[in-house]
C-alpha positions in Angstrom: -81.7 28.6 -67.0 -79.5 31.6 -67.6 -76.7 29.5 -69.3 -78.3 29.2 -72.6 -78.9 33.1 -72.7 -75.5 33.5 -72.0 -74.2 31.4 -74.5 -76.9 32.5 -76.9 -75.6 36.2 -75.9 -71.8 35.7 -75.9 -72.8 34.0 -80.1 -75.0 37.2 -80.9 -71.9 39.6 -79.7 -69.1 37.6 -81.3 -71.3 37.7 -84.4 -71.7 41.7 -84.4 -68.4 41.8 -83.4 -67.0 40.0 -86.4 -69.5 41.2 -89.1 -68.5 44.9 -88.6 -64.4 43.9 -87.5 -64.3 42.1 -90.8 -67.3 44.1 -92.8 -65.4 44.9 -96.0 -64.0 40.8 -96.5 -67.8 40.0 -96.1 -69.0 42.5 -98.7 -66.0 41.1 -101.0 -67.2 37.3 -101.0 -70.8 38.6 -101.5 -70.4 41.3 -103.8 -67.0 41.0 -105.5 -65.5 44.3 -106.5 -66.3 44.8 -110.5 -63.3 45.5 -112.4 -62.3 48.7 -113.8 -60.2 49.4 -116.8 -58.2 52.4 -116.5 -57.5 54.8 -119.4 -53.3 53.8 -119.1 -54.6 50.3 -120.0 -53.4 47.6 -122.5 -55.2 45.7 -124.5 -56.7 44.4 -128.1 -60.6 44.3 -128.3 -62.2 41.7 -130.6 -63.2 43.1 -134.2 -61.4 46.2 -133.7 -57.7 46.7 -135.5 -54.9 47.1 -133.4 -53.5 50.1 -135.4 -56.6 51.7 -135.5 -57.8 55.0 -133.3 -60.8 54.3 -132.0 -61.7 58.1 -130.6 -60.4 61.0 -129.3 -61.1 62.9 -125.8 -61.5 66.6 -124.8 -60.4 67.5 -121.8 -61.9 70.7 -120.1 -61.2 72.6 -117.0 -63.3 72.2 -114.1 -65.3 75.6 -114.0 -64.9 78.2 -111.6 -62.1 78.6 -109.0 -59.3 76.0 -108.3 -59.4 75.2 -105.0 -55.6 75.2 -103.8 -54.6 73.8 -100.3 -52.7 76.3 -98.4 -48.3 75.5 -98.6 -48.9 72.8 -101.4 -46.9 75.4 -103.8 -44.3 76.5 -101.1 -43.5 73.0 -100.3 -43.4 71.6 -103.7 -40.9 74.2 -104.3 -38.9 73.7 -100.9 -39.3 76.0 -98.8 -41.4 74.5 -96.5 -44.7 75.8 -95.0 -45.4 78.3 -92.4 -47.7 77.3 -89.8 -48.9 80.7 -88.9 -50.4 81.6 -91.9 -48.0 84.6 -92.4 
């Protein structure tokens, strides 16, 4: 009588188990991932001439302060970073 539970258990566990072990391979076969084109990208679009500009783009700062992590500038310039805030 308990065998079936059991078994019916240990199925129910090893499905959990596997649908959040392997969660984003399941999302990929359902939903595949759309495909982006970045802006570095090559490529001819039908109807449009190879040679020709098809736009411009502004580019603004981000408004207000710049957030800057603390030792980024210090250790890009190589002197390392001091842990003690000083």
């Amino acid at each position: 009588m308990d065998i079936p539970f059991y078994i019916a258990s240990f199925l129910l566990a090893a499905l959990i188990l596997v649908s959040i072990a392997e969660s984003d391979r399941l999302v990929r076969l359902v939903k595949p991932k759309p495909k982006k084109v970045a802006s570095g990208s090559w490529g001819v679009y039908t109807g449009v001439s190879a040679e020709k500009s098809v736009g411009t783009v502004e580019v603004k700062p981000l408004p207000g302060r710049q957030k800057v992590i603390g030792g980024s500038i210090t250790y890009a310039a190589g002197r390392g970073v001091k842990m003690n805030g000083g």
